[in-house]
C-alpha positions as a Markdown table, in Angstrom:
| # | Residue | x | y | z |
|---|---|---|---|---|
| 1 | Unk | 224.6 | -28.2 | 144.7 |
| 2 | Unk | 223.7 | -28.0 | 148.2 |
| 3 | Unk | 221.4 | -24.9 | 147.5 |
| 4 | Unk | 217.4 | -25.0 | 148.0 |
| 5 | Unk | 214.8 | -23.6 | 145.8 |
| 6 | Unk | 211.6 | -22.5 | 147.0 |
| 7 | Unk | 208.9 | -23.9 | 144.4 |
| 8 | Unk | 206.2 | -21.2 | 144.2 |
| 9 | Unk | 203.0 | -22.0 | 143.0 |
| 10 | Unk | 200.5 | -20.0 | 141.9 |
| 11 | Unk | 198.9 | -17.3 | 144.6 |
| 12 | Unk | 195.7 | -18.4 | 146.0 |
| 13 | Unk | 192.9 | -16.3 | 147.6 |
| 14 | Unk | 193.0 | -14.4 | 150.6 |
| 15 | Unk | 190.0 | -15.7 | 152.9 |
| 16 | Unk | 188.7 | -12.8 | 155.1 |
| 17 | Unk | 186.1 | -12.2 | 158.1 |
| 18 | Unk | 184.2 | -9.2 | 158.7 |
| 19 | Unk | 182.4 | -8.2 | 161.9 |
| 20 | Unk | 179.4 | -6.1 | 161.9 |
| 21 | Unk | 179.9 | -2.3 | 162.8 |
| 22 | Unk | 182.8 | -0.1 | 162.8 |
| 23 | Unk | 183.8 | 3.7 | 163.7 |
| 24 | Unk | 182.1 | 5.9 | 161.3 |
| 25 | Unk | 181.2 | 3.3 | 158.7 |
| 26 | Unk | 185.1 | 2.3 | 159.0 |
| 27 | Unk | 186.7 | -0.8 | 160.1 |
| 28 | Unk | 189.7 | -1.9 | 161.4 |
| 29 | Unk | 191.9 | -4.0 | 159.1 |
| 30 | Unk | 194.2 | -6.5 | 160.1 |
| 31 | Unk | 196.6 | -8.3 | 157.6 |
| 32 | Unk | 197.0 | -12.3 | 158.8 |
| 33 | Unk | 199.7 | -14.6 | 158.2 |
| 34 | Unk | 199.9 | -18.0 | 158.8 |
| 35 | Unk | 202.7 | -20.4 | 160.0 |
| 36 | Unk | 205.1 | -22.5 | 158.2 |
| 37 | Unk | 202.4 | -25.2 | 156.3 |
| 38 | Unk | 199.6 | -23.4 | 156.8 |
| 39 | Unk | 197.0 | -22.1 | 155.0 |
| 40 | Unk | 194.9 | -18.9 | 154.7 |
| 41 | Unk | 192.5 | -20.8 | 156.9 |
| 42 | Unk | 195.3 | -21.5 | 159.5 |
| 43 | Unk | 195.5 | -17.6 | 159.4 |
| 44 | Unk | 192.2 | -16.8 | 160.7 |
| 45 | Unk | 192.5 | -19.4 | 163.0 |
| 46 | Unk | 195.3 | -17.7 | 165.3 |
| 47 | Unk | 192.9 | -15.1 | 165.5 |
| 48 | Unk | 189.8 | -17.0 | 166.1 |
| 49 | Unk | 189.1 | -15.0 | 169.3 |
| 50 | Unk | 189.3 | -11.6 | 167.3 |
| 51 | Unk | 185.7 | -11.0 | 167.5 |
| 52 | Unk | 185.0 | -7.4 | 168.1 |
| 53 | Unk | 182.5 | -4.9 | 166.0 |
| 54 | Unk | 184.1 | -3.6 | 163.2 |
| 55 | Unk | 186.9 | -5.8 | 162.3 |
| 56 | Unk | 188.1 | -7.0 | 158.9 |
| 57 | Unk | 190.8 | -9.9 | 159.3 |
| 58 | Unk | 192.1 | -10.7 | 155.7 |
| 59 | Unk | 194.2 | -14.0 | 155.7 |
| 60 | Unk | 196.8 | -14.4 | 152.5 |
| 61 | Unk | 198.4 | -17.9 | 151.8 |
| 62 | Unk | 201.9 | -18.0 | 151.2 |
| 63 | Unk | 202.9 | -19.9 | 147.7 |
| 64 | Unk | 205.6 | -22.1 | 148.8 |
| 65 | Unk | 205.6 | -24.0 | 152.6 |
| 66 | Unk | 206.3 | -20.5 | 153.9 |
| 67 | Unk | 206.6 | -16.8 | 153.1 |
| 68 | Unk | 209.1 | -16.7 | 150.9 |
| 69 | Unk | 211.0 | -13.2 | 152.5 |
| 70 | Unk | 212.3 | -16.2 | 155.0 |
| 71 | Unk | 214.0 | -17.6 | 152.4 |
| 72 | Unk | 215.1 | -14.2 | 150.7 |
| 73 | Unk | 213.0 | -13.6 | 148.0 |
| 74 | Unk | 209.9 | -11.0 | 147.7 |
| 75 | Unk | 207.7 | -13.5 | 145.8 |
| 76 | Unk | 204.7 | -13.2 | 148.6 |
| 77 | Unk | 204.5 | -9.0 | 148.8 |
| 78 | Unk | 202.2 | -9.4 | 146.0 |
| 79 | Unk | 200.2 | -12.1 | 148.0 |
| 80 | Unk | 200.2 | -9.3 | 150.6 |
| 81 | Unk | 199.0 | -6.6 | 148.7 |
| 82 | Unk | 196.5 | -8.5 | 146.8 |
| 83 | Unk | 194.8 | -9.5 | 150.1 |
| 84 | Unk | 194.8 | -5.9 | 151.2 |
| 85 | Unk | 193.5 | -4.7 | 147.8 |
| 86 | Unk | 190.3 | -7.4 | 148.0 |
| 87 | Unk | 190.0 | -6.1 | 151.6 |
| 88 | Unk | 189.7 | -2.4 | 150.5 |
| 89 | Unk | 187.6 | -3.6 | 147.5 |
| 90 | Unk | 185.2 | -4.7 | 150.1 |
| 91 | Unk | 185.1 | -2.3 | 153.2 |
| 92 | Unk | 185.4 | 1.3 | 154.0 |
| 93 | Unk | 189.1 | 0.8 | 155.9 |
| 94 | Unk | 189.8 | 3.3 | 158.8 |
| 95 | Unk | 193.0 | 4.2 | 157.5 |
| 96 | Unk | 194.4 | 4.8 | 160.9 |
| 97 | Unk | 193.8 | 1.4 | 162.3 |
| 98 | Unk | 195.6 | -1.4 | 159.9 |
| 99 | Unk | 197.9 | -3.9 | 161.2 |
| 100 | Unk | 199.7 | -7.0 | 160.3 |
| 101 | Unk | 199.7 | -10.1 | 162.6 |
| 102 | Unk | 200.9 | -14.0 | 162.8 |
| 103 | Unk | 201.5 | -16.7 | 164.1 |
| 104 | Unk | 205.1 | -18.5 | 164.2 |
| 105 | Unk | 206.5 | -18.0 | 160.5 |
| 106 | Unk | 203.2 | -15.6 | 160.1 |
| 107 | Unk | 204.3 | -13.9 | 163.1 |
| 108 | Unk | 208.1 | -13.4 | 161.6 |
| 109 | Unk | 206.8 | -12.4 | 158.7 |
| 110 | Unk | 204.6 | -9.8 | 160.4 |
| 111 | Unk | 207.6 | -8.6 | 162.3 |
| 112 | Unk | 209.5 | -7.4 | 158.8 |
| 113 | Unk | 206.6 | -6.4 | 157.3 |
| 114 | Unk | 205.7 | -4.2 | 159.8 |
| 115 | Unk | 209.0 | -2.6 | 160.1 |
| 116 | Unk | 209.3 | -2.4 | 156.7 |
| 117 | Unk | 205.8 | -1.0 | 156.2 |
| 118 | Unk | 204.8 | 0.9 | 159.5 |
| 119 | Unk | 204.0 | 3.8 | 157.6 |
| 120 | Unk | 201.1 | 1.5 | 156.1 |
| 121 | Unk | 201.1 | -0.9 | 159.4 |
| 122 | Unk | 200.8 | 1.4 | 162.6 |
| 123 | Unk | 200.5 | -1.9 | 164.4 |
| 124 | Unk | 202.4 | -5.3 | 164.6 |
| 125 | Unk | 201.0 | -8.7 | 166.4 |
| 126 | Unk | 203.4 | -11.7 | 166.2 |
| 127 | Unk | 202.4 | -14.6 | 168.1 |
| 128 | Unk | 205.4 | -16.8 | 168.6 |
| 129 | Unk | 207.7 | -15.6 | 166.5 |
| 130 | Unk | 211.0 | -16.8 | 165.3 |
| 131 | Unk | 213.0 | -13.5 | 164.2 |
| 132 | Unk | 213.1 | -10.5 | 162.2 |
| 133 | Unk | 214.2 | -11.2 | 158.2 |
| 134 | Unk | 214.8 | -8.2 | 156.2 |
| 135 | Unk | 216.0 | -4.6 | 157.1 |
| 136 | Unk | 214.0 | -2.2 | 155.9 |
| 137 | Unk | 212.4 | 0.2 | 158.5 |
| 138 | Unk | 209.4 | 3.1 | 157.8 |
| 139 | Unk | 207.4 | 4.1 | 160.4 |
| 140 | Unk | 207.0 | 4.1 | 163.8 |
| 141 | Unk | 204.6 | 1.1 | 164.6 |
| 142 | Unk | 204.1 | -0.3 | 167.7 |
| 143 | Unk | 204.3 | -4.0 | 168.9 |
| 144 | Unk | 202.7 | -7.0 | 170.7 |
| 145 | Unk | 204.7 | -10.6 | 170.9 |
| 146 | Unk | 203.6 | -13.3 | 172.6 |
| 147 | Unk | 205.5 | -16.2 | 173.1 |
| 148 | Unk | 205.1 | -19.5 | 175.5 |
| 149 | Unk | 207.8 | -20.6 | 178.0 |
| 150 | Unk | 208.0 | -24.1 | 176.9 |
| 151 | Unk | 207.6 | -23.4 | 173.3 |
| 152 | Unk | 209.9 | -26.6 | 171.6 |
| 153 | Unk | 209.5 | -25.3 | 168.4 |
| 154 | Unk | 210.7 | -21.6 | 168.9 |
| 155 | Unk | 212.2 | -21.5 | 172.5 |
| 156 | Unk | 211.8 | -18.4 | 173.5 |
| 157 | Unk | 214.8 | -17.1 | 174.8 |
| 158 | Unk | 216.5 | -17.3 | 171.2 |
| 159 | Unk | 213.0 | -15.9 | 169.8 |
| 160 | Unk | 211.0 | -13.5 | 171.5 |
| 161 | Unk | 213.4 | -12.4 | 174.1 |
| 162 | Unk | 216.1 | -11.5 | 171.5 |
| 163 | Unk | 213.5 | -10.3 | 169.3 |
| 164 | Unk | 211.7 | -7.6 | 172.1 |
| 165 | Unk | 215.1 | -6.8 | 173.2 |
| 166 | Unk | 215.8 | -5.6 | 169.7 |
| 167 | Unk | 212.9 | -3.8 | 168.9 |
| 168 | Unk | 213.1 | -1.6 | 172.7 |
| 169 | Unk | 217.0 | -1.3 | 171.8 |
| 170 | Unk | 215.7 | 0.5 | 168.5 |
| 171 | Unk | 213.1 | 2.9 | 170.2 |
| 172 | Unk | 209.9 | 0.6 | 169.4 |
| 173 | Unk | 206.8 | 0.5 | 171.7 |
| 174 | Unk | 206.7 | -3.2 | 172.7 |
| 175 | Unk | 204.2 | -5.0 | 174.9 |
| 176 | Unk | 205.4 | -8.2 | 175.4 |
| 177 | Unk | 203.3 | -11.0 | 176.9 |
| 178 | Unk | 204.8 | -14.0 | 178.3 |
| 179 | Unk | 202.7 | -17.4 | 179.0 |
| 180 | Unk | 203.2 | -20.6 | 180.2 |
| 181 | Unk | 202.4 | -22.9 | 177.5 |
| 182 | Unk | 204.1 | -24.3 | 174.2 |
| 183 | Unk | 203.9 | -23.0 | 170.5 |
| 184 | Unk | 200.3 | -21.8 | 170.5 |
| 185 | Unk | 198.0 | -19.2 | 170.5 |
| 186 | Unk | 196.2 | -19.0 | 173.7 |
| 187 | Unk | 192.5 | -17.6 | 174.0 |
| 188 | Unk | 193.4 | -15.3 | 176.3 |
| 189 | Unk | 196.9 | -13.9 | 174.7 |
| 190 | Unk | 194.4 | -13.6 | 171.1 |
| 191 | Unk | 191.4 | -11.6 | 173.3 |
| 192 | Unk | 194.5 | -9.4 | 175.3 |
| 193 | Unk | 196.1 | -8.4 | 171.8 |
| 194 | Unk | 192.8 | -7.6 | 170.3 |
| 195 | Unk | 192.2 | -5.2 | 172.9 |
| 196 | Unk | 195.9 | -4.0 | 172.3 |
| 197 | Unk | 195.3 | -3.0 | 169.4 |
| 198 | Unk | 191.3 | -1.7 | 169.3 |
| 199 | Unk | 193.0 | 1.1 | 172.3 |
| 200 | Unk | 195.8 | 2.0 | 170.4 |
């Protein structure tokens, strides 16, 4: 009593976009995770102004309303890595240049996995975050959060603030980019963290 299960279903397919060109027949590959309720779709769409040459953005879909490591369970890493599997089946992946991004939920999610996984994930985008789950650390990635001032959903001083506060405590490389604006991806935070990560 008083305990809630998360009801799984089964995984659906990752959606992905691919832009013409890369470095040396290779692209860039970023991982995308949607928000609590969202869909693969809803994915891609945080990222909508992530149009540069040589970009493969592969978008997963959680099986339950969220990803389940924010309820403590592991049920989605297979969801990841079936996404990134499809995405290698597909492109010749510059293996220096993979990241995992999202937005709210997608972008805590993003924040554990990259930790977790910076060995694989040499770069980490949350947009609006709510916090770090999980405490497993590889890796030295580097970071970009994003978070509006008048977010109601995730107000940002418990969010980003303590999240980027952690993170530099830790010895991470953090660009953090505050705007005004609620619980959103603005064109001009998505454009500024594509170019984040394309210089890195």
């Amino acid at each position: 009593p008083g305990t809630r299960t998360l009801r799984l279903g089964s995984p659906r397919p990752a959606r992905m976009r691919v832009t013409p060109g890369g470095r040396n027949g290779r692209k860039a590959l970023v991982v995308v995770l949607h928000g609590a309720g969202g869909s693969a779709d809803d994915g891609l769409r945080a990222f909508a102004s992530w149009n540069a040459r040589g970009l493969v953005l592969v978008a997963p879909a959680s099986r339950g309303t969220t990803w389940s490591a924010l309820r403590g369970s592991d049920a989605d890493l297979a969801t990841v890595n079936a996404a990134l599997a499809r995405a290698y089946a597909r492109c010749r992946i510059d293996q220096k240049r993979i990241a995992v991004g999202g937005f709210s939920d997608g972008g805590t999610y993003a924040l554990s996995l990259g930790l977790a996984s910076g060995d694989l994930f040499r770069s980490v985008i949350a947009f609006s975050p709510g916090g770090i789950v999980g405490g497993g650390q590889a890796g030295r990635p580097r970071f970009f959060v994003s978070h509006g001032t008048r977010d109601p959903i995730l107000p940002i001083g418990r969010a980003s603030n303590a999240i980027v506060r952690q993170l530099r405590s830790a010895g991470y490389p953090v660009t953090y980019r505050k705007f005004s604006g609620g619980h959103e991806v603005p064109r001009e935070i998505g454009k500024a963290a594509q170019r984040w990560f394309l210089a890195g």
